[in-house]
MDAnalysis code that builds the backbone (N, CA, C; Angstrom):
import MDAnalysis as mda
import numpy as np

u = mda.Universe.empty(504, n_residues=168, atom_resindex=np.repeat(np.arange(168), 3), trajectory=True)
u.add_TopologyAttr("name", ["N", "CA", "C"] * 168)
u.add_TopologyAttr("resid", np.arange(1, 169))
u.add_TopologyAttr("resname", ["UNK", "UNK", "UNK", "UNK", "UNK", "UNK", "UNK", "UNK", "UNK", "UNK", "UNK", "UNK", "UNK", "UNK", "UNK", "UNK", "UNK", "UNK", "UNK", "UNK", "UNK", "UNK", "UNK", "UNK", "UNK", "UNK", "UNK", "UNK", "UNK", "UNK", "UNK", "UNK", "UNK", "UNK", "UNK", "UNK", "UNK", "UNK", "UNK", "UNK", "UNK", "UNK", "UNK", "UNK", "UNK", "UNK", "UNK", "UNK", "UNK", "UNK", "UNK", "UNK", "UNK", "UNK", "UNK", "UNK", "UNK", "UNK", "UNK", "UNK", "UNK", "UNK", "UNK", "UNK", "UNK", "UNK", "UNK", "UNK", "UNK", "UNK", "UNK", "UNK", "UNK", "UNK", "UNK", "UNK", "UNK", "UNK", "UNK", "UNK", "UNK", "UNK", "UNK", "UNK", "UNK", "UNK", "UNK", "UNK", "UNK", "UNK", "UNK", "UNK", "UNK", "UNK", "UNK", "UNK", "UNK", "UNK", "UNK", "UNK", "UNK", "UNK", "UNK", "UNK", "UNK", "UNK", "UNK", "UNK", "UNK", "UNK", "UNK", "UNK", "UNK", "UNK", "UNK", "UNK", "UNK", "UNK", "UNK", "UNK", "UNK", "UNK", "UNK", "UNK", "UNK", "UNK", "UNK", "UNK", "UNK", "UNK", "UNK", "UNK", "UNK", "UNK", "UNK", "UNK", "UNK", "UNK", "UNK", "UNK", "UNK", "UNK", "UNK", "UNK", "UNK", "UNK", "UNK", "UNK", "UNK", "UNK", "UNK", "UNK", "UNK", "UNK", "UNK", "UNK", "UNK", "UNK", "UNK", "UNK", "UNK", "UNK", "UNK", "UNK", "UNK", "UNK", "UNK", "UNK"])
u.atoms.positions = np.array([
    [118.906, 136.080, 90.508],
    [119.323, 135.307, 91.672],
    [119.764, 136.271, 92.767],
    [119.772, 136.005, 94.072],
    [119.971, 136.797, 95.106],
    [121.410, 136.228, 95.655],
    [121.801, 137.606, 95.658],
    [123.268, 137.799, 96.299],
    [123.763, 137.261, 97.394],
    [124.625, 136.455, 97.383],
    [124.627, 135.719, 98.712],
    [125.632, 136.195, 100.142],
    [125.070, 136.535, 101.163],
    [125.865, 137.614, 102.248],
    [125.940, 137.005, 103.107],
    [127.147, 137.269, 103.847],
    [128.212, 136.583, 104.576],
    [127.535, 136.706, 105.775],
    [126.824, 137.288, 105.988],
    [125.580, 137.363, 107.224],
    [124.264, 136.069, 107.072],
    [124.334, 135.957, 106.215],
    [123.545, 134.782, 105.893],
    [124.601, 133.086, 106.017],
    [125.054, 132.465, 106.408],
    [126.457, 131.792, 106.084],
    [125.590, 130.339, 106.560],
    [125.051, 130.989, 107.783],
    [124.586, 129.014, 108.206],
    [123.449, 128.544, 106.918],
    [122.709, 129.524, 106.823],
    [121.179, 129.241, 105.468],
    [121.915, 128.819, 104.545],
    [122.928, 129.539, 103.687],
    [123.448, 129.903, 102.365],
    [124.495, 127.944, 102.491],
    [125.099, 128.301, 104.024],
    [125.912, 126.834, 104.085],
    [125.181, 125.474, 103.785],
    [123.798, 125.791, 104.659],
    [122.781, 124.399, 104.132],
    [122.339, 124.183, 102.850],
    [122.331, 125.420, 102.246],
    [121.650, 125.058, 100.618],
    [122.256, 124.774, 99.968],
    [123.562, 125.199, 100.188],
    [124.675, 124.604, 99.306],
    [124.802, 123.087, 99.563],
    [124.735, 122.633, 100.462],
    [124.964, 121.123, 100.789],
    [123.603, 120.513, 100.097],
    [122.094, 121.505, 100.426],
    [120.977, 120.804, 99.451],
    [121.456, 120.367, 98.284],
    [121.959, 121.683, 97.686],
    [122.500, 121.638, 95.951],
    [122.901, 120.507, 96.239],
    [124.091, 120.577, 96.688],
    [125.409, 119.328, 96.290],
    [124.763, 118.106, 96.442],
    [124.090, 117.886, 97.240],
    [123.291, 116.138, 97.527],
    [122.137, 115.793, 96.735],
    [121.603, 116.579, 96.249],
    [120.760, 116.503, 94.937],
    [121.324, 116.685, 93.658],
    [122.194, 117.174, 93.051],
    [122.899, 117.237, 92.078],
    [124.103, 116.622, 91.579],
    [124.069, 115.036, 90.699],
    [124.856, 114.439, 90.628],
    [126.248, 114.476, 89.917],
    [125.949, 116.171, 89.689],
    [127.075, 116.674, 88.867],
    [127.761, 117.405, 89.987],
    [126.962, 117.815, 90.890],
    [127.916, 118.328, 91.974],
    [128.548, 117.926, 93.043],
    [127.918, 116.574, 93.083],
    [128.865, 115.396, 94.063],
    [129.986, 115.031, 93.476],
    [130.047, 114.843, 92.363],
    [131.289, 114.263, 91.939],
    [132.034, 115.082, 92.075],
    [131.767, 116.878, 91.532],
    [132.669, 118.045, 91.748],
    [133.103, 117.885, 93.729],
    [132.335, 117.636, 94.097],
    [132.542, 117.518, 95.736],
    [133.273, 116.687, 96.143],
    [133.617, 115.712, 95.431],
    [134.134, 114.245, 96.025],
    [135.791, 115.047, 95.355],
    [135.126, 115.083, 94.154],
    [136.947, 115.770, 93.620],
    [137.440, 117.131, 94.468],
    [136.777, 117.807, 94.983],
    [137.775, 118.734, 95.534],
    [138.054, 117.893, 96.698],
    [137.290, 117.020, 97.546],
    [137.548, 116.328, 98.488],
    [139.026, 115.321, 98.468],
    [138.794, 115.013, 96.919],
    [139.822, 114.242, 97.181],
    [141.450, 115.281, 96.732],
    [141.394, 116.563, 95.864],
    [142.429, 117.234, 95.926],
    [142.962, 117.462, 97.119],
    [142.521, 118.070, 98.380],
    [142.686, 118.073, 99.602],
    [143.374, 116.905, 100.222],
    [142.933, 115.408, 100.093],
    [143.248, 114.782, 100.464],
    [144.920, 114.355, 99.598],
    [144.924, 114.647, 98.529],
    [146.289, 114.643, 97.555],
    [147.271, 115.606, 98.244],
    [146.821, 116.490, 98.724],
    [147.515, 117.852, 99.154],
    [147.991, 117.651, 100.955],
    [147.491, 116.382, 101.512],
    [148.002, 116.037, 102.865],
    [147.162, 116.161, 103.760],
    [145.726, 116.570, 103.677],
    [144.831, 116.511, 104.969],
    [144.681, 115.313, 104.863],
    [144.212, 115.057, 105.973],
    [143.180, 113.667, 106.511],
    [141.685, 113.687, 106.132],
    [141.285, 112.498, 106.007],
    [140.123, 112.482, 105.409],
    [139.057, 113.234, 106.780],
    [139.238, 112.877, 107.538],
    [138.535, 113.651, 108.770],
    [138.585, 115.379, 108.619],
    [139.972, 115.960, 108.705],
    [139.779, 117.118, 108.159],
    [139.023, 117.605, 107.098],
    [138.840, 117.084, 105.877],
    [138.271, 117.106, 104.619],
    [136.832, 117.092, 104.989],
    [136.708, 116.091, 106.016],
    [135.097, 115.982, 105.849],
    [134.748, 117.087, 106.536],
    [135.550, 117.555, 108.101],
    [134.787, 118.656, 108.695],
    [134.520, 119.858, 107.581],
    [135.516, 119.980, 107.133],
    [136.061, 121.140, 106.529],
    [134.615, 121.537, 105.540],
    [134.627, 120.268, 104.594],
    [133.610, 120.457, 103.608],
    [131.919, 120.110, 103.832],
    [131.657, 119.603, 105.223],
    [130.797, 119.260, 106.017],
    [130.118, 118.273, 106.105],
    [130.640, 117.255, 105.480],
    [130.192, 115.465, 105.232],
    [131.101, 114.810, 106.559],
    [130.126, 113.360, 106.431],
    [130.481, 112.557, 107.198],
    [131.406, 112.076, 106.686],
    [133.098, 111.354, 107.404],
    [133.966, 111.383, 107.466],
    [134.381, 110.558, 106.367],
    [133.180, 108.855, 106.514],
    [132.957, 108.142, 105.624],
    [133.236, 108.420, 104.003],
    [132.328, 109.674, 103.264],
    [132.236, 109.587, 101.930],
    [134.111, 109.932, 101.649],
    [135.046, 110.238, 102.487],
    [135.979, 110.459, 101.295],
    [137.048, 109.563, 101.631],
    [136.814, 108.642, 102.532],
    [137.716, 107.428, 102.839],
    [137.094, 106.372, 101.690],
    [136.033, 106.399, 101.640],
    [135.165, 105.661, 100.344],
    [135.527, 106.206, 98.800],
    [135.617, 107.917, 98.674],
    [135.875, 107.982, 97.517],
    [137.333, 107.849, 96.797],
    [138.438, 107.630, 98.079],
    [139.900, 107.482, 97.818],
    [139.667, 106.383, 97.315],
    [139.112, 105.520, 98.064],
    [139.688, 103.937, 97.730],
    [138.671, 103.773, 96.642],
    [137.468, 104.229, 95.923],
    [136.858, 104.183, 94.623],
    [137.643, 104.641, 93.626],
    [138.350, 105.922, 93.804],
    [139.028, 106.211, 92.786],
    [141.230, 105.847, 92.485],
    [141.229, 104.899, 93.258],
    [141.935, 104.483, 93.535],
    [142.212, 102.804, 92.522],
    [140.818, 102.651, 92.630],
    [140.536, 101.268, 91.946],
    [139.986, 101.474, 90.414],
    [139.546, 102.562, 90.320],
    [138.547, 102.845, 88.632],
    [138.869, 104.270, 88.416],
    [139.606, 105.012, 89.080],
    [140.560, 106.328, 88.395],
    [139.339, 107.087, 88.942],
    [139.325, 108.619, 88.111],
    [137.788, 109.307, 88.505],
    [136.571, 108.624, 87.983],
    [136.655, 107.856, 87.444],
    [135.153, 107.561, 87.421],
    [134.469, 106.609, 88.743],
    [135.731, 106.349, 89.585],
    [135.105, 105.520, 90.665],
    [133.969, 106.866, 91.732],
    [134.374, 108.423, 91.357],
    [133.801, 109.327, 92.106],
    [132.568, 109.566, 91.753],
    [132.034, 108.954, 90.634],
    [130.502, 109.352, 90.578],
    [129.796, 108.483, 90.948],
    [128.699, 108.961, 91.326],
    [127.499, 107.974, 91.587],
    [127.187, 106.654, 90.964],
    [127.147, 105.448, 91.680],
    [126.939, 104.202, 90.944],
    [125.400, 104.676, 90.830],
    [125.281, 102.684, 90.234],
    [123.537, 102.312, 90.195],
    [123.276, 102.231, 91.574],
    [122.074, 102.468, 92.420],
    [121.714, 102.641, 93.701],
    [120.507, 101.428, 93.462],
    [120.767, 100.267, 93.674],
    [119.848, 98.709, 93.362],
    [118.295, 99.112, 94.181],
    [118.481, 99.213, 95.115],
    [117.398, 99.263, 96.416],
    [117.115, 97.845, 96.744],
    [115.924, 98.227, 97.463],
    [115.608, 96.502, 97.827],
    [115.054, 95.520, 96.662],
    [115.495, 94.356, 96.138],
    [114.667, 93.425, 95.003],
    [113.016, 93.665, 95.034],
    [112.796, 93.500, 93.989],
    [111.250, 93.471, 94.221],
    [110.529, 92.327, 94.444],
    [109.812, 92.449, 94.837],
    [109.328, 91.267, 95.636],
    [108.118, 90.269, 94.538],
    [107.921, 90.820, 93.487],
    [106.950, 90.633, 92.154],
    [107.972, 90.205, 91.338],
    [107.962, 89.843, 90.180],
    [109.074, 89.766, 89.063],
    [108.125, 90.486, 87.648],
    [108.094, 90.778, 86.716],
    [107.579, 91.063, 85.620],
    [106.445, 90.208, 84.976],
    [106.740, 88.539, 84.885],
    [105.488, 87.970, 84.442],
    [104.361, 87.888, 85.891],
    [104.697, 87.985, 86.914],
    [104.163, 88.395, 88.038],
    [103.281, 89.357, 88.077],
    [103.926, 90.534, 87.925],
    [103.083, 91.910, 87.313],
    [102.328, 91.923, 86.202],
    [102.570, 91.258, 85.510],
    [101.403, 90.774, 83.793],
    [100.299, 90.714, 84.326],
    [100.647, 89.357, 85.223],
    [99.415, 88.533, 85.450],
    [98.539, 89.557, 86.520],
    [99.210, 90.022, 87.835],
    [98.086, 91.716, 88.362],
    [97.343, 92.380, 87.298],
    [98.450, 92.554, 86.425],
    [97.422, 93.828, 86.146],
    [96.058, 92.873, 85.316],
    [96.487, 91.355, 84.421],
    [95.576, 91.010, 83.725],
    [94.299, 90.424, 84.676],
    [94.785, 90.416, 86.114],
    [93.206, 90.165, 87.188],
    [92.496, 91.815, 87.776],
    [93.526, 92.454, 87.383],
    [92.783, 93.887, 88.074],
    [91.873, 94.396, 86.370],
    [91.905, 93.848, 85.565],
    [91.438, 94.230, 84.268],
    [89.783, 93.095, 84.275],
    [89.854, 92.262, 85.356],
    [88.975, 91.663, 85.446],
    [87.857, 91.713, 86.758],
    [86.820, 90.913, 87.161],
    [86.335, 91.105, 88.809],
    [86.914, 90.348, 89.201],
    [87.014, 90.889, 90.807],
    [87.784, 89.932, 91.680],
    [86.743, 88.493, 92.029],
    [85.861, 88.790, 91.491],
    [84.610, 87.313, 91.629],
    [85.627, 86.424, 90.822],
    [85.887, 86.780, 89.429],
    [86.369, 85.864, 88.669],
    [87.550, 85.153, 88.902],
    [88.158, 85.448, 89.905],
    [88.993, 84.966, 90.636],
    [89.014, 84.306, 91.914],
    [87.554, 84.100, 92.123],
    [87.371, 83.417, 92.846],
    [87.064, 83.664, 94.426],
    [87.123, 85.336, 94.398],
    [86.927, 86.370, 96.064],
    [85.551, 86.641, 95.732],
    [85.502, 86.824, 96.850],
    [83.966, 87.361, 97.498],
    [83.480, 88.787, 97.319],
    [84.614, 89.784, 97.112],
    [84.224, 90.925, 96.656],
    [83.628, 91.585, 95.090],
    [83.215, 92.815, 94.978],
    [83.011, 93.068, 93.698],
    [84.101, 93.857, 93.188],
    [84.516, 94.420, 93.616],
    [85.718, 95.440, 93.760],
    [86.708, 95.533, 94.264],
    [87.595, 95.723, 93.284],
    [89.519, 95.721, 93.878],
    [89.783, 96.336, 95.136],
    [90.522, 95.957, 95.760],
    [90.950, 97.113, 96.771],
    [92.302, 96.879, 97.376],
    [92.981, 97.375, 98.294],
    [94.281, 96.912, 98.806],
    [94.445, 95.594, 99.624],
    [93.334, 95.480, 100.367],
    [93.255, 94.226, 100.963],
    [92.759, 92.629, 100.145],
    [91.801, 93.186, 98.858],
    [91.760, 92.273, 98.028],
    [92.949, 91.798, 97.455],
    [93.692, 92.851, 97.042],
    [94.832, 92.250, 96.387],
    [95.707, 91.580, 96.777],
    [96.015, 91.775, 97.963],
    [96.842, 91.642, 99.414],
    [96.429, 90.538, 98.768],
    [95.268, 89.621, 99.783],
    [94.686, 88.061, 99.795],
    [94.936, 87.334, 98.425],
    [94.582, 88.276, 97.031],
    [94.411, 87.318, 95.522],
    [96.378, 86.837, 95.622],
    [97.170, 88.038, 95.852],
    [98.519, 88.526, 95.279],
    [99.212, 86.714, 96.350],
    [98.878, 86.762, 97.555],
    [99.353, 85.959, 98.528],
    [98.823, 84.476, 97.917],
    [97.646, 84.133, 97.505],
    [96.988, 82.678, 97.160],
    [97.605, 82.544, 95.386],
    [98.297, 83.208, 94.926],
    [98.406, 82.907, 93.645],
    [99.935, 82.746, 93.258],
    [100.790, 83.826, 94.118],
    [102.430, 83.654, 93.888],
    [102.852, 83.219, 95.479],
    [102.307, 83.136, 96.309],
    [102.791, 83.250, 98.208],
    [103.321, 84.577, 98.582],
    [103.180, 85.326, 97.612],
    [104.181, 86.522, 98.253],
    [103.312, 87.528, 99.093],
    [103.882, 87.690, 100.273],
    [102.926, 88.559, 101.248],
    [103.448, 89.927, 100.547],
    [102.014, 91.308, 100.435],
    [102.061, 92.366, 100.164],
    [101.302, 92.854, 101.309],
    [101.769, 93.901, 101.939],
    [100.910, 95.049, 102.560],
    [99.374, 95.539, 101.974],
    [98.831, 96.013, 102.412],
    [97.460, 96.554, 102.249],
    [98.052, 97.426, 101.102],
    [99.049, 99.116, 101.646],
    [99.848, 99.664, 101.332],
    [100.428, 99.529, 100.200],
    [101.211, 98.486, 100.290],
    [101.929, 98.313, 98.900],
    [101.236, 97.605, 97.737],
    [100.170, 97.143, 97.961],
    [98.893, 96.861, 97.251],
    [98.276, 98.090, 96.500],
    [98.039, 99.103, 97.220],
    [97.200, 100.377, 96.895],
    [98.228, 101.268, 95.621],
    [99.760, 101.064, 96.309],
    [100.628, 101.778, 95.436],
    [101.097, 100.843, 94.024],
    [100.716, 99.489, 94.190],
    [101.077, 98.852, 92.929],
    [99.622, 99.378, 91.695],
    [98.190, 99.186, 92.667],
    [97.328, 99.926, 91.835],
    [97.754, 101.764, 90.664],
    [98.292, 102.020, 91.525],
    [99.023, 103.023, 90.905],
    [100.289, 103.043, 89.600],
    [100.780, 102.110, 89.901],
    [102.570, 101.561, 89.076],
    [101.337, 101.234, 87.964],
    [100.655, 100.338, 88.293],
    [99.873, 99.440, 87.027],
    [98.735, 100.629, 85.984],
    [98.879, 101.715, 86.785],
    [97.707, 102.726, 85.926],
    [96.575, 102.613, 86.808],
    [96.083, 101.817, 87.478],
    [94.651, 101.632, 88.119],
    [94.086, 102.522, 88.867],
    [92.826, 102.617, 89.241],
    [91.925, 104.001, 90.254],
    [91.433, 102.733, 91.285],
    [91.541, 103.293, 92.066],
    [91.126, 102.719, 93.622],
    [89.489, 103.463, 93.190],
    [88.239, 102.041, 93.195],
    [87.168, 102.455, 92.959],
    [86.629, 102.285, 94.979],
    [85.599, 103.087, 95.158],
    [84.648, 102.772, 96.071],
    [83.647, 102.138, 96.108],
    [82.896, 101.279, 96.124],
    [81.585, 100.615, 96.712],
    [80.969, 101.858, 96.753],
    [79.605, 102.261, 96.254],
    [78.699, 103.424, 96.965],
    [77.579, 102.165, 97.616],
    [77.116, 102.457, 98.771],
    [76.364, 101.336, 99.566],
    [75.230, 101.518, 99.115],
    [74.404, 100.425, 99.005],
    [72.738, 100.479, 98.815],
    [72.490, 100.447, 100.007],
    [71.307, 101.782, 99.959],
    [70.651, 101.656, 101.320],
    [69.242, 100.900, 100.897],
    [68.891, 100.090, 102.395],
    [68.058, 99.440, 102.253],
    [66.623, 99.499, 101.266],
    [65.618, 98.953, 101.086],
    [64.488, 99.626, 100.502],
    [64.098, 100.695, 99.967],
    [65.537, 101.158, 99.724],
    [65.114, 102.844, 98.832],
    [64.989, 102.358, 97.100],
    [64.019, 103.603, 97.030],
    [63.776, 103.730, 95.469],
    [64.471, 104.129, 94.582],
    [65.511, 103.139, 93.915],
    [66.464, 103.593, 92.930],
    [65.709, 105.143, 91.642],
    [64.708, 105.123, 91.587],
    [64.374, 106.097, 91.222],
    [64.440, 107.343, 91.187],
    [64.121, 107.892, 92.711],
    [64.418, 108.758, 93.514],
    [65.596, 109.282, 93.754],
    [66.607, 107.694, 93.796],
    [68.023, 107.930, 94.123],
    [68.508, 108.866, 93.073],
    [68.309, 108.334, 91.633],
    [68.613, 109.026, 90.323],
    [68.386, 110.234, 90.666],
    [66.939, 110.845, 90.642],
    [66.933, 112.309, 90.537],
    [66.965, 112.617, 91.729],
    [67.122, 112.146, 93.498],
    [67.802, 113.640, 93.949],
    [69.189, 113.835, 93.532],
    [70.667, 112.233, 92.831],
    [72.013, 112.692, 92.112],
    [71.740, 113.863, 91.526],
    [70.701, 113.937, 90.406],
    [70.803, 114.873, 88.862],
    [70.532, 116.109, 89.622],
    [69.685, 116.259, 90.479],
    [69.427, 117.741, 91.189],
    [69.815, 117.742, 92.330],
    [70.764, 117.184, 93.311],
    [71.900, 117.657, 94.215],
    [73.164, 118.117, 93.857],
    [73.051, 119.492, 94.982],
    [74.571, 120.559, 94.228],
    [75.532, 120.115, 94.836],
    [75.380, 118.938, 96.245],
    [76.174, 118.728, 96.336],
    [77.221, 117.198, 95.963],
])
């Protein structure tokens, strides 16, 4: 590991804050010296300049650990937004992407983000993005296939062997 020099202070200052905000063992160490400081008579404002957070996390972590001792200083569950699918929801995707989208009653031969979009909307109402269509293909295991186009009146024959003998 490389030695860290006091000539270096703004770089060495940001990575340390990388560490600390990615490492959930080192937030909590952060929140606790934050809050010793604050035991010891600074203001939470001081604390934050001092240690270089917004003023917020240690007015939040007093009154967390205030209510649930230190364990209010570690990281909860982080929910995000609900999902907008539920689980027998997702069954049933993946058991139409395991099938053609004919059999379901679309006009296409092949899955795609906008197919799903349209099947996902006529079967539960729930509007999906093109987007979030393409990335559920993904969650579910699936490959985003292409259409290769038939060109008109060509000789599937031909087609075969210039594939087998084109390098590219």
């Amino acid at each position: 590991m490389k030695p860290l020099l006091i000539s270096d202070a703004p770089t060495v200052i940001l990575g340390l804050q990388d560490e600390i905000r990615r490492n959930p063992d080192a937030r909590y160490n952060h929140r606790l010296h934050g809050l010793l400081l604050i035991a010891q008579g600074m203001r939470g404002l001081q604390v934050a300049q001092l240690l270089g957070d917004a003023p917020e996390p240690f007015s939040i972590g007093r009154g967390a650990s205030n209510k649930r001792g230190l364990a209010g200083l570690w990281d909860g569950e982080r929910p995000g937004r609900p999902r907008r699918l539920h689980a027998p929801q997702l069954q049933a995707v993946e058991a139409a992407l395991r099938q053609s989208p004919r059999e379901h009653g679309l006009s296409t031969n092949l899955w795609d983000g906008k197919t799903l979009s349209t099947w996902i909307a006529q079967q539960f109402g729930v509007e999906l993005g093109v987007r979030q269509c393409q990335y559920l293909f993904r969650q579910l295991g699936f490959r985003l296939r292409k259409p290769r186009p038939l060109i008109a009146r060509a000789d599937p024959e031909r087609q075969r062997t210039h594939k087998k003998n084109s390098r590219t």
